[in-house]
N, C-alpha and C positions, 0 to 999 in steps of 0.2 A: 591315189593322193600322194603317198609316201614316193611313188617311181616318181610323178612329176615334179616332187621337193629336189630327189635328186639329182633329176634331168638339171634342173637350175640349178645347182650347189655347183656340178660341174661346169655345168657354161661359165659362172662366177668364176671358175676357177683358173680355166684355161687360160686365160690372157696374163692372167699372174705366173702362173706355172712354164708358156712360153719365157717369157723376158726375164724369170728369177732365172731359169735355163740356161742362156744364152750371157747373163752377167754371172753369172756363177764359174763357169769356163775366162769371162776375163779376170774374175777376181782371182783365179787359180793362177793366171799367168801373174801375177802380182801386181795388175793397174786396177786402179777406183775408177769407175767410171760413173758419178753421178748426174750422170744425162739420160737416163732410163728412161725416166718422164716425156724428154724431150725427143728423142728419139719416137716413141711410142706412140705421142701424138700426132708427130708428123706421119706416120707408118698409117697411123688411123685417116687424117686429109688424105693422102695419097691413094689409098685403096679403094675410098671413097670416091673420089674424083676420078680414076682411071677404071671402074666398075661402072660407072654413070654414063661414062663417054661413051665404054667399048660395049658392055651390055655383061662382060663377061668377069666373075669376081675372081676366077682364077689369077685372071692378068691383074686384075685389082691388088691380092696378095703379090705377087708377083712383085708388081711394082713397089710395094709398101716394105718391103726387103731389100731391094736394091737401094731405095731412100734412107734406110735402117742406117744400111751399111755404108754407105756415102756420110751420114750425120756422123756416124762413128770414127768413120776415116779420116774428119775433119777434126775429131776429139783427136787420135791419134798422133796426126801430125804436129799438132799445138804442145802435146804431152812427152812426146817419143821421140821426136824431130829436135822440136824448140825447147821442151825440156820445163813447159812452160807446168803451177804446179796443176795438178790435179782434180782436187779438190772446186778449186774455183773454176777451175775450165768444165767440169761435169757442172756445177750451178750454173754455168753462161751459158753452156749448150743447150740445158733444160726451157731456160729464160727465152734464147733464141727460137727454139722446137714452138715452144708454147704462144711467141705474136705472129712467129713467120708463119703457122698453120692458121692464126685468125686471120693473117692477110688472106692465106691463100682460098680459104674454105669458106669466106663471106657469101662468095654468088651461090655456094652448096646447101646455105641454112632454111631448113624447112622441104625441101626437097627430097621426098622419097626415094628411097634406095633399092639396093637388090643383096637379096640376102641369098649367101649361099645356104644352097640344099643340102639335107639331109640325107644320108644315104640311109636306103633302105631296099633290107637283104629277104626276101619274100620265105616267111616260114620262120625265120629268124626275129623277125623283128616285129611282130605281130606277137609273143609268147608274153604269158601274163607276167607284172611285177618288173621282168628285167629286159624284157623284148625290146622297146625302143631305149633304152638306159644304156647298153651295151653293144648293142647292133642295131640303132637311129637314130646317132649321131650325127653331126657335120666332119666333112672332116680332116678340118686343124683339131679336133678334140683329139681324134687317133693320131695325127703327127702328132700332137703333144707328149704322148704316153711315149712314140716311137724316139724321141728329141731325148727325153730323159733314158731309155733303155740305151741309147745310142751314145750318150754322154758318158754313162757312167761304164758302159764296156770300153770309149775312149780314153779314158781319165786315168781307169785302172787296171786296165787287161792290153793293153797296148805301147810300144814304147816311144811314136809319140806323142801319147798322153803323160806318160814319165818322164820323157823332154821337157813339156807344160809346164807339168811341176815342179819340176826341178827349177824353172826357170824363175818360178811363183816366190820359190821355197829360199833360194838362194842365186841372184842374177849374177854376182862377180865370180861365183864358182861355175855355175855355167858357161859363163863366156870362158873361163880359162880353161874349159874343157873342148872348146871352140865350137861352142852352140851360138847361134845367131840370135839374142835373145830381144834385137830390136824385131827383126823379123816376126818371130813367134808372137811376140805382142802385139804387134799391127793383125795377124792371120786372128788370134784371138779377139781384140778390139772388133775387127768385122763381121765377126761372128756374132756377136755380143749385141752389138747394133742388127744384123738381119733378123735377130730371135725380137729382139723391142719392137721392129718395124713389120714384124708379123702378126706380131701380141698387139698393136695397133688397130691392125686391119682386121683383127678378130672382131675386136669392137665395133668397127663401122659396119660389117660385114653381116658377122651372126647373130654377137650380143644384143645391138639394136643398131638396126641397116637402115642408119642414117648420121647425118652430121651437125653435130653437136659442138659449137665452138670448147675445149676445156672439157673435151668427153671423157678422157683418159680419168682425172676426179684423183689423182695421187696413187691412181696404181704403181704408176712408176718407182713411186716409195716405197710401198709395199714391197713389190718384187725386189728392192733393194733391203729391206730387211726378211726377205727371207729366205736371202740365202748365208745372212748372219744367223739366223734362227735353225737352220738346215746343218751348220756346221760345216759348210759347204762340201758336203755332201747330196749328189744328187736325186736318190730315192725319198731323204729326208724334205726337198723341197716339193716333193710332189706331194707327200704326208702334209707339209703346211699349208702349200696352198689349198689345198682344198679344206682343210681349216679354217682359211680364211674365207674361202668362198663359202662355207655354212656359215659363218659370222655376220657376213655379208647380206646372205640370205635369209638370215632368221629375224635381220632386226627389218627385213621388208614385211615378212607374217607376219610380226607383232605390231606393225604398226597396219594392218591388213585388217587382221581379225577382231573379229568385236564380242564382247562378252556372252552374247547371247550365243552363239557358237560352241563358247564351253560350259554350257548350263549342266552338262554329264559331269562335271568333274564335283566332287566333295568339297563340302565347301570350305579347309581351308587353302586349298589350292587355286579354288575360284577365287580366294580373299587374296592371294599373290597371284593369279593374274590382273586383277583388277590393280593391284598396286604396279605391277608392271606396263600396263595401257596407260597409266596416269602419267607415265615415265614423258618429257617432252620428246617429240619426234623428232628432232636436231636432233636429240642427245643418243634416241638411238642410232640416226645415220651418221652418228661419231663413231660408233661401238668399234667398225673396223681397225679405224686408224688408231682411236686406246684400245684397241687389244695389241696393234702391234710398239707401240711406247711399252707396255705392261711386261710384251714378250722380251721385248731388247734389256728391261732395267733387270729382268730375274735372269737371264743369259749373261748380262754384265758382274751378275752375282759371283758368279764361279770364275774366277778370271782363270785360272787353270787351265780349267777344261776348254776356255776360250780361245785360247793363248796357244793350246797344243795344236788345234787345227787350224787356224789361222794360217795364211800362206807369208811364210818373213819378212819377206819384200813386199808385201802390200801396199803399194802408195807410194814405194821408194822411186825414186827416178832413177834411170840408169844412163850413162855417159861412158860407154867405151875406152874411149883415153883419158878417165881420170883414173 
């Protein structure tokens, strides 16, 4: 019981964990890029659609990356190029992500899918409690883990991931040191868009292999606050999302299980589960998204500690010849 709680916390997890990843590394370059959502969902039609065709979800993902990174490219340009602000161009790209994928995914709805398999390591993965938890996974679950281990030796054991930052940290000193730091941002921005457009196809793929107009459901948000929650720092966003993904998943049990289920427990804890059943089920398939308002307002507490890891340039536009 307890492994396949797991199994699920994880699955919940990974598509948050990919796209907080991938915006985490553009936040560091110092661009916002509020198109997470939109990126993601198209990443999720896309994967969809080109797994259905070909038969094969590799190419599914595949595709759902290169769409990522094109959506992003197209943020880039608007942002980097034109200079146009920020802010509003990640809400237009989300907006666009979100009718251009209903256009596209209409003839997909109701149409079973093909989910990537499990990998399974014989003797391994048959072992009680953590057999399939650990080695029976899919596997963008282990790219996931490999995405974060590979970030955070980019970011901080490499120099240029100390270009990045620097570029993040302070763009008019970079450039005067003669870093290309329209560059870096665009290679960043791409990035940032493949990791959404993978975290997409997760969804269509493994989470539920199928298409769902609005499947994505504001992960995109999420992943965008939690790599403010993370300090953006990348081991800390794998610690939240998977936070998020028990939060996720606990308010599907509790709106699962029925009282009768926990007639073992004493009863004043039967008397608070019974008050928590009574809880309306909207309000617990809210629980996610007020936990993360709850996490952003007690983070906004300490601006300090806020403010120190923050990257300076966040959001700043940068212009060469001014």
């Amino acid at each position: 019981m307890l492994e396949s709680v797991l199994i699920t916390i994880a699955t919940a997890a990974t598509p948050l964990l990919i796209a907080a990843m991938g915006e985490l590394v553009v936040e560091r370059s110092g661009v916002l890029n509020l198109g997470v959502e939109g990126m993601m969902i198209m990443g999720a039609v896309t994967g969809f659609a080109v797994t259905l065709t070909t038969g094969s979800p590799w190419l599914g993902a595949l595709a759902a990356i290169i769409v990522g990174a094109l959506f992003s490219l197209l943020f880039g340009f608007l942002t980097l190029t034109l200079v146009t602000n920020q802010v509003a161009t990640g809400l237009a790209l989300t907006l666009l992500g979100l009718g251009f994928s209903g256009q596209i995914g209409e003839s997909f709805i109701g149409r079973p899918g093909v989910r990537m398999e499990a990998i399974s390591i014989p003797g391994l993965t048959e072992l009680p409690y953590v057999g399939k938890l650990l080695f029976g996974q899919d596997p963008l679950f282990y790219l996931s883990i490999v995405i974060v281990a590979a970030t955070a030796w980019f970011l901080f054991r490499t120099r240029a991931g100390l270009t990045l930052r620097a570029v993040g940290d302070s763009h008019s000193s970079a450039h005067a040191l003669g870093i290309k730091v329209i560059a870096i941002r665009y290679m960043a921005v791409a990035y940032g868009g493949a990791c959404a457009g993978l975290a997409g196809a997760y969804l269509s793929l493994v989470y539920t292999p199928q298409w769902v107009e609005n499947m994505t459901a504001g992960r995109g948000w999420i992943a965008l606050a939690l790599v403010v929650f993370a300090s953006w720092r990348p081991w800390r966003v794998l610690a939240g999302a998977y936070l998020f993904g028990a939060i996720t998943i606990a308010q599907l049990h509790i709106q699962a299980i029925s009282l009768s289920d926990l007639a073992f427990l004493p009863g004043p804890l039967l008397w608070f589960a019974g008050v928590v059943k009574s809880i309306p089920a909207q309000f617990l398939s809210a629980l996610p998204y007020l936990a993360t308002v709850v996490v952003l307002v007690l983070i906004s507490r300490n601006r300090r500690l806020t403010m120190m890891n923050t990257p300076a340039s966040l959001g700043r536009p940068f212009v060469p010849d001014r």
